[in-house]
N, C-alpha and C positions, 0 to 999 in steps of 0.2 A: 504494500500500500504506500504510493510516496507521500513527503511529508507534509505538502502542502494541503491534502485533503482533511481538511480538521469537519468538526461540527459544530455548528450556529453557536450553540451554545458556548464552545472554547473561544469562538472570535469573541461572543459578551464578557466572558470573562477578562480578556485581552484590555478591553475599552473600561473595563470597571478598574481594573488597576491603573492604566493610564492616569483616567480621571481623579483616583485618589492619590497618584503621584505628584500632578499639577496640586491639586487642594493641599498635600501634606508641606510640598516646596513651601507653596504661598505662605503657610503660618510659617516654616519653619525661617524664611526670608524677614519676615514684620519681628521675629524676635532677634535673630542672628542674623544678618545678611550675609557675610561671609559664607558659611555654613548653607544658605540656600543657594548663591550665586553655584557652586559644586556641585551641589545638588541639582541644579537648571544645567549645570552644562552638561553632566553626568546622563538627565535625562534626553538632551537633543542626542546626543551620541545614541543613546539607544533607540531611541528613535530614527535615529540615520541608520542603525545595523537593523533593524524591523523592516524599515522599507525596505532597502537590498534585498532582505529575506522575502519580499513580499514579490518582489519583483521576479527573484529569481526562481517562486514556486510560480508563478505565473506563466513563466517560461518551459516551466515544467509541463503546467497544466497542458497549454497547448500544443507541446512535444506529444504527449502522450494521447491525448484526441485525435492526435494526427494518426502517431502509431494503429491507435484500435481502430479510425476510421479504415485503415488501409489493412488492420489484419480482418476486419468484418465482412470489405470489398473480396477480399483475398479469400477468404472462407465461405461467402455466398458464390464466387466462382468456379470453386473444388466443392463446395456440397451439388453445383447445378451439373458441372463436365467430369468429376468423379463417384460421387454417389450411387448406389446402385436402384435407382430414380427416376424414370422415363419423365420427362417435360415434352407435351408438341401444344405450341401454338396454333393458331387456324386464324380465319379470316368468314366474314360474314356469309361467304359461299363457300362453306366449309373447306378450303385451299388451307392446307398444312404450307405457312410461314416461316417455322423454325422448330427444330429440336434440339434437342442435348445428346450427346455420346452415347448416352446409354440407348436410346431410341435406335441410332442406326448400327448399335453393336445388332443391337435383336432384331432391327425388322429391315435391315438393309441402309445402303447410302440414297441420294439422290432423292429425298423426299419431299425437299422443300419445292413448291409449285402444285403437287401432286393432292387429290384430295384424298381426304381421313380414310378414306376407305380402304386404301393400299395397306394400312397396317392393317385392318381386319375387314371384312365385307360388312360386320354388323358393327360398325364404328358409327358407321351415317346415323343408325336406325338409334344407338345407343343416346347418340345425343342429342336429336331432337326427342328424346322422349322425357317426362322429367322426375326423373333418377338420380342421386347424387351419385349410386358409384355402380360398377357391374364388375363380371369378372369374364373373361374368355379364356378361350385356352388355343392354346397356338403349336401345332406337332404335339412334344411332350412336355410341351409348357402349359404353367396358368399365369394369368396376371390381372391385378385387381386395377382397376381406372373409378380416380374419383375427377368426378367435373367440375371445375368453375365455369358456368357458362358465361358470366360477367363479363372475366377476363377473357374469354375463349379460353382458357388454358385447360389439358389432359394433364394429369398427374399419372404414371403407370407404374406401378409397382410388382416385381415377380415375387408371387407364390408357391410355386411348385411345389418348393419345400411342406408349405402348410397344408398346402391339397393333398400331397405324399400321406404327410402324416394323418391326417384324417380320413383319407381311402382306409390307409391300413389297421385303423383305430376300426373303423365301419367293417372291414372284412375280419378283423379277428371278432366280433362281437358275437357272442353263442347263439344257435341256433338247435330246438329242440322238435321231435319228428315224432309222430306215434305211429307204428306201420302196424296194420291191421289183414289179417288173413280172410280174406271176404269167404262168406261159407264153410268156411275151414270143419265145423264140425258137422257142419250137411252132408258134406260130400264124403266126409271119413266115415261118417258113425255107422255102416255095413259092412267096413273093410275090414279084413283081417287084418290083426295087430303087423305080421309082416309086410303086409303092402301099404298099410298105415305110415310104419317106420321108414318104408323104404323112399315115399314122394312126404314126408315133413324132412327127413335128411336132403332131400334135394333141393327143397324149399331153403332151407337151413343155409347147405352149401352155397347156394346164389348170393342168399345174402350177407353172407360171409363174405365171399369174395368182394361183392359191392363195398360193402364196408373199408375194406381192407383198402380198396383200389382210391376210393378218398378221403380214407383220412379221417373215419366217422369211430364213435365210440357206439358201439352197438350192443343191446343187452336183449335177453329174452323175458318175457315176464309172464307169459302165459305159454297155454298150448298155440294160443290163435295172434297172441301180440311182443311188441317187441315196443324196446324206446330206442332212439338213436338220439346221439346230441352231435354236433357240428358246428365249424365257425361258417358264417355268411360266406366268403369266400368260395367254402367247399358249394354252399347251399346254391354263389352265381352259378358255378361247374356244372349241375345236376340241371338246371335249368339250362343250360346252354346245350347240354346234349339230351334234353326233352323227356328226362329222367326213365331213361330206354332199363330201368330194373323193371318197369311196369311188362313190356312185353319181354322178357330175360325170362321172369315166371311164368308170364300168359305159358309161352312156348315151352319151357320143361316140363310145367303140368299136364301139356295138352299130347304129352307121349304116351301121359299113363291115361290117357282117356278121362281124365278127373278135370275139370274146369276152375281151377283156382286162381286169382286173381289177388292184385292186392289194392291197400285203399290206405294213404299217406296223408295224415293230418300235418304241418307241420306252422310253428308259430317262431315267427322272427321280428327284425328290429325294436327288440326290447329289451332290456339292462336286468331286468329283476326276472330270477328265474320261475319262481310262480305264476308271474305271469307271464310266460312264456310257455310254462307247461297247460294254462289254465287257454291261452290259443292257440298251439296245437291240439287240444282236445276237440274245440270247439270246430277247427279245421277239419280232424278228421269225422265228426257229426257232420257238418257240410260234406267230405264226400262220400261217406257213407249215405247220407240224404238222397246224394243224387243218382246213385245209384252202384256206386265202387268201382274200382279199375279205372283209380285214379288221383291227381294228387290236387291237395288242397293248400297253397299255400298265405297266411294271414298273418296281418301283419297290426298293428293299433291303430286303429283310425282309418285304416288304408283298404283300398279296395284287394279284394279277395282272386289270389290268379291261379288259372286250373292249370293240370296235364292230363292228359291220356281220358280218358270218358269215352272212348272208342269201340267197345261191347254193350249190347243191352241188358241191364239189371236182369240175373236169374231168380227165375221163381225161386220162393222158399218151398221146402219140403214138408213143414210144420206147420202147423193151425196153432201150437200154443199162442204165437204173440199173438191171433186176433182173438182168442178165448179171452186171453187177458185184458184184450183193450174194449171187450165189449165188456168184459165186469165193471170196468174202472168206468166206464161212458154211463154203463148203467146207476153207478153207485153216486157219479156229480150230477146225475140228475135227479136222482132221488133226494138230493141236499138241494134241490133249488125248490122254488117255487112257479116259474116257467123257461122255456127252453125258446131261444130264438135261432133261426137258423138262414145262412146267409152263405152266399157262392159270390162270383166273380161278376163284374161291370156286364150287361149284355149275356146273362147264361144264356150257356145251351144247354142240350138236353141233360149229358150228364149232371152238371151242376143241378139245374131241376129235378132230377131223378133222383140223386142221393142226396138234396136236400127233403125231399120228402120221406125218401128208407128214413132219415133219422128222427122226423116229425112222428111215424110209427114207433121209433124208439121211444119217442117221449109220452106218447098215448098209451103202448104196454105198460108203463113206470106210472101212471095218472097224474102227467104234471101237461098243462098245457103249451101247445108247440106253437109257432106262429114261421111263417117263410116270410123273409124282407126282400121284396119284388116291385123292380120299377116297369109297370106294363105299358112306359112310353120306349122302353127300349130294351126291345126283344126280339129271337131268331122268330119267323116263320114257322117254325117246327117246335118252339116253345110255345109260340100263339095259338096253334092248331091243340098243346097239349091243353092251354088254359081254357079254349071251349068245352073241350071235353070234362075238364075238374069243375066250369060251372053248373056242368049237372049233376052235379055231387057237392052239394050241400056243404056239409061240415069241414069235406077237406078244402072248396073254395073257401069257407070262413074264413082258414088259417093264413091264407095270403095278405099281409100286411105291406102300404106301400113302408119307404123308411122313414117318413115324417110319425107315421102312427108306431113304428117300431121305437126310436127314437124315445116315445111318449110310456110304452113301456117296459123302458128299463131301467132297472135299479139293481142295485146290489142283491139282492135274491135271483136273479137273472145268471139264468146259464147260455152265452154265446156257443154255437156251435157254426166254425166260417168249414166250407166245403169246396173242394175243386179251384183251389188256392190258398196259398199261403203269404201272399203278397200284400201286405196293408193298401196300397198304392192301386193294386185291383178291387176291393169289395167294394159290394155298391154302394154302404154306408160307414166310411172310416172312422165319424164320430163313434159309432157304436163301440168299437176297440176301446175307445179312451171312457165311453160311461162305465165298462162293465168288466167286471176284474176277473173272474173265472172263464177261460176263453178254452176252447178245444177244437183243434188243426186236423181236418179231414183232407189228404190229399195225393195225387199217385204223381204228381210231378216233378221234377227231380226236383232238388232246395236250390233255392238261389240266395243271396244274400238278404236283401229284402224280406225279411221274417216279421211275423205276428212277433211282438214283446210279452214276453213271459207268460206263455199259454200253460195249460196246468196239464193239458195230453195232446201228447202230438201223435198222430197214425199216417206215416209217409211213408209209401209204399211205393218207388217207381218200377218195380217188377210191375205191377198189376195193369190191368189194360185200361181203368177208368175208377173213380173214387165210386160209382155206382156200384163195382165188381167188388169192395172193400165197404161200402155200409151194407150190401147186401149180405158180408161174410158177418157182421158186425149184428146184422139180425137172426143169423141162424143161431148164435151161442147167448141169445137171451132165451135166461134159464126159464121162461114162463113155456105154454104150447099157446098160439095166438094162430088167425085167419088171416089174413092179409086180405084187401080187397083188389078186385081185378083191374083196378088203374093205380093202385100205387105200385103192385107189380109190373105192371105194363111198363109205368115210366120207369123204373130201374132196367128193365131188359130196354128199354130203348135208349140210354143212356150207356149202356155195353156195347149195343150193336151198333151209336154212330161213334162211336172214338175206338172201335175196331173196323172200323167200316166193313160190316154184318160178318167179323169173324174172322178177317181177312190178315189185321194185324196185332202186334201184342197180344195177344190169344196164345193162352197159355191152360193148362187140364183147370185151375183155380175159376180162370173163366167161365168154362163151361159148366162147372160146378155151381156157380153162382147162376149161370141162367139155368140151368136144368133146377137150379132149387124155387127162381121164382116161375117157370113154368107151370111146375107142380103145386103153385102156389098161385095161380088163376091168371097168369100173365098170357094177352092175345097179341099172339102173333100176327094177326090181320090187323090190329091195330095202329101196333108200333107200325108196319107198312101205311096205313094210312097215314100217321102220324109223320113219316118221312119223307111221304110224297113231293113232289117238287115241281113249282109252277111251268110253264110254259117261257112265262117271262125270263125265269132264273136261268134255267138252259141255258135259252138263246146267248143273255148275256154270257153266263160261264162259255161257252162257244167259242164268241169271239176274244174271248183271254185267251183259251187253248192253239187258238188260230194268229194270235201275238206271237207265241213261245218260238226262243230259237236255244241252243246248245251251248252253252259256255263251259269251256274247257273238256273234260270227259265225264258225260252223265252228270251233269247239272244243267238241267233244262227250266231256263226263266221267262215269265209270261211278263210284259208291262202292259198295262192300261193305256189307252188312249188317252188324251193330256183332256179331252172336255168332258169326259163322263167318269160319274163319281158311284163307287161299287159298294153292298153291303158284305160285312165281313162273312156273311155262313157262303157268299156266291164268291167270294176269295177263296176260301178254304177247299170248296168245292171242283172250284177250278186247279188247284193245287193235287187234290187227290188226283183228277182226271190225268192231269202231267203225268202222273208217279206210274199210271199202266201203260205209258207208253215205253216200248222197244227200247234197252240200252238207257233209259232213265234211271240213275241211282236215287239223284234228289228233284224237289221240283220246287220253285218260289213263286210266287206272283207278287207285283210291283200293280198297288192301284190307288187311285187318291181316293179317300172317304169323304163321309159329309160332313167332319167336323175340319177338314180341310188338310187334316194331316196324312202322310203319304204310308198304306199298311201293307205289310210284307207277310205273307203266311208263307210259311213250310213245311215240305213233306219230306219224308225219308223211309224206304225197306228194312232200316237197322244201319245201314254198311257205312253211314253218313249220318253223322251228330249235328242233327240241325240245329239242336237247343244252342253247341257252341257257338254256331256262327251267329246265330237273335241274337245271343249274350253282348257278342260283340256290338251289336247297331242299338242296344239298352232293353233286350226284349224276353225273350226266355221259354219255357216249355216241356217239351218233354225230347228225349232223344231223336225220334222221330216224327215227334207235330210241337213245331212251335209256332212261334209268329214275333212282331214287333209292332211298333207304330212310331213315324220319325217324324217330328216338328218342323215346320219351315222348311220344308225342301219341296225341290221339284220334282217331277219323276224320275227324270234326266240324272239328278244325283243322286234317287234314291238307288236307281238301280247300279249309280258307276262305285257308291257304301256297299252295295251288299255283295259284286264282284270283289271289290278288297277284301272283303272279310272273308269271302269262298277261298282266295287267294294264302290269305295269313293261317286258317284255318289249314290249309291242303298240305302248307311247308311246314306245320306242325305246330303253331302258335297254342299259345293258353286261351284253354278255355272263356275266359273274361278277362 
């Protein structure tokens, strides 16, 4: 510190002694004059050596002002040309003006004249947008840019290092899998213990090896499951090779003639292992849901991404689980005091069908049932059923629109939602949020979109139709009961259009379930009546059929004419027709509806998972019939959405 930099204070102190120097002289002069005249000379003298001193920190001061000016100059020009600190200026038309060294170490020379975009293509986009900073990445570089847009001035900073570090932080962070033997004890429990041993060792073996080959910690915990744990990294790996253990086991298993499949919960990007174990469960429920022989993978908050879904759910061998879930259906209705029951936006038969089976369920039980039904918006083949139930009295009573549904319910109120599982579909969503006891009837694979905390869930996508499953759900109530000849009717016709009369998903269960409401006064001349089809619908279904051309191999798609607007049962209808033509694997139709947005149904023989490709455009269904419906588009785009998604889907893309 040099010595002239004193404080305020030391200068007053300076000035106080002075002045009591002067005053002390003065008396000391009025007594002695000799004695002060010494005194006065004594003080000019120091006073002469003060100034000098004043003079010559002064000279100081400004030496050193000078110095720091020029080490500040000096140190602003090594932090701007050595720093490792990108600087570029620009100019009102974005025209790069000036950079610093470190600029054209990293993005070349000659850049002054050139505009912003020569260091990155989204430079332009970056700063007319207003963002204070962004980051890009350049080869195997990143670099973060903050903007002054004031000045023009880019700030550019290299990160590589911190992006390194946080890849690798993100790929070591654990990852937990629950792998589940779909059927494993269906397809064993006749086998001899030696051929038992011999295909679970082969099963065993695979997944050994898998394990081994990346890197997973693998443990067994049952006869039928297993847990694996892994870091993220491995977990990119398994996805990047579309986690081929799924067909490894398809193909071992299918030497010994035994059909065993596997179903991969697996829960990531989360730090606490609870919950990570608590969303791989929930993972593997989702694909168990949808049907197995397949991977689930979920993540907090994040949308849910699939693999393989490529075989159609086998039948079970067993009636225990519907014995069970008809006690348990029977036993929350007997705790309520009415039963409301409710299907999908626009049902069709099935949803009408097995929302009545279950309206029978609650009449066996003496609790009253009620359907929540909007008869401004319904198939043709629902309308033909509802003429027929107004000549039946008490079961047309039970039809409530949802305004009157709505009015009652309360907490004694048992919801029973049918032929989805989708909040987003039923036709009265409030009713979910009045009424806390909820019960999930449905044969569609799960999608993420669930009923929040239903108290029984019966999801079965083996089954050909939720009709074929409340029908199973009436043989095991323990009473003997009659059933009358149109609530059976509508159940068998609710089988026969979502098998289209037998033809698909039709499985021995199926026919179990219509040979029991047969024998249970179901008219078969009916249900044909009940399915008949206009003149009008043809025609149009016709000229959708006479649209269709071939995209790629055996995906044949129909679009609509851009001025005529189609109902969904003559979409779907036009879609079966596709699917029996020649060399047609899948079939879609592109049509605009009357609510202006553009709907795509799909069909599939099995060989082709239509549900994944819906998934993709936000739609859903079942392996072989789903559908979507896309906002604000044209036809033109709906159909150039759902070639991508054919496309992403074929090269083996996730499910959602």
């Amino acid at each position: 510190m040099p010595n002239w930099k004193k404080q305020w204070w030391q200068q007053l102190h300076v000035i106080t002694l002075f002045a009591i120097a002067v005053v002390s002289i003065a008396v000391l002069a009025y007594y002695r004059l000799e004695a002060g005249a010494v005194a006065g000379i004594a003080l000019i003298v120091w006073i002469g050596l003060f100034h000098q001193s004043h003079k010559r920190n002064e000279r100081q001061l400004h030496k050193y002002i000078s110095t720091l000016s020029y080490r500040v100059n000096k140190a602003g020009e090594e932090a701007v040309t050595k720093l490792p600190v990108g600087i570029v200026l620009y100019n009102e038309d974005e025209v790069i003006e000036w950079v610093n060294p470190f600029v054209e170490e990293r993005f070349g020379t000659g850049l002054i004249g050139e505009p912003i975009t020569c260091i990155h293509e989204e430079l332009g986009e970056y700063v007319s947008k207003d963002v204070a900073n962004e980051t890009f990445q350049m080869e195997s570089s990143y670099y973060y840019m903050t903007f002054e847009r004031d000045e023009q001035l880019i700030y550019i900073v290299d990160v590589t290092e911190k992006e390194q570090t946080q890849k690798k932080y993100q790929h070591m962070l654990p990852v937990i899998a629950h792998i589940y033997l779909d059927n494993y004890d269906e397809v064993t429990q006749s086998m001899e213990d030696q051929v038992r041993s011999r295909l679970l060792a082969k099963v065993t073996t695979a997944l050994n090896n898998w394990a081994s080959d990346y890197d997973i910690f693998l443990r067994r915990t049952s006869s039928d499951r297993f847990l694996a744990v892994m870091n993220h990294k491995t977990l990119l790996l398994l996805e990047e090779n579309r986690f081929e253990l799924l067909d490894d086991i398809r193909e071992r298993t299918a030497r010994e003639k035994v059909p065993i499949t596997l179903s991969i919960g697996v829960g990531t990007e989360e730090t606490s292992l609870k919950q990570l174990g608590a969303l791989a469960q929930s993972s593997l429920d989702l694909a168990l849901g949808r049907g197995g022989d397949q991977v689930a993978i979920k993540k907090k908050n994040g949308r849910v991404r699939f693999y393989g879904g490529k075989t159609n759910a086998m039948e079970k061998r067993t009636r225990v689980r519907a014995r069970v879930i008809s006690h348990a259906l029977r036993d929350f209705v007997k705790e309520s005091e009415r039963v409301i029951v409710m299907g999908h936006q626009r049902p069709d038969m099935d949803a009408i069908g097995a929302a009545i089976g279950v309206l029978k369920i609650a009449d066996l039980n003496d609790r009253e049932g009620f359907i929540v039904l909007d008869v401004e918006d319904i198939n043709p083949d629902v309308q033909r059923l509802l003429e027929e139930t107004e000549k039946h009295d008490h079961l047309w009573s039970q039809f409530v629109s949802p305004e009157e549904a709505l009015d009652l319910a309360d907490k004694e109120t048992l919801l029973v939602v049918v032929d989805t599982h989708k909040p987003s579909l039923v036709i009265e969503p409030r009713l979910l949020e009045m009424i806390d006891r909820i019960i999930v009837i449905d044969h569609h694979r799960r999608s993420e979109d669930f009923v929040e905390d239903p108290v029984l869930v019966y999801m079965e996508p083996y089954a050909s139709s939720t009709a074929e499953l409340v029908t199973e759900l009436l043989e095991y109530q323990p009473m003997q009961f009659k059933m009358d000849r149109l609530e059976a009717t509508a159940l068998l016709a609710g089988i026969i259009v979502d098998t289209r009369s037998f033809a698909v998903r039709t499985g021995a269960r199926t026919f179990d379930a219509a040979s029991f409401l047969r024998a249970n006064g179901a008219d078969t001349a009916l249900v044909q009546k009940l399915l008949k089809e206009d003149l009008a619908s043809y025609v149009k279904r016709a000229k959708l059929v006479e649209n269709a051309y071939l995209y790629r191999e055996g995906y044949a798609i129909a679009v609509a004419p851009d001025d005529h607007v189609y109902d969904q049962l003559v979409i779907a209808q036009a879609a079966d027709t596709l699917l029996t033509m020649s060399g047609v694997l899948a079939s879609f139709v592109v049509c605009q509806l009357a609510d202006g947005r553009i709907g795509i149904s799909a069909r599939s023989l099995g060989d082709v998972n239509v549900q994944v490709i819906m998934e993709k455009l936000g739609g859903g269904g079942h392996l072989s019939n789903a559908a979507t419906q896309l906002p604000e588009l044209t036809l033109e785009e709906g159909k150039l959405q759902l070639e991508k998604a054919i496309d992403e889907v074929r090269e083996g893309g996730s499910g959602a």
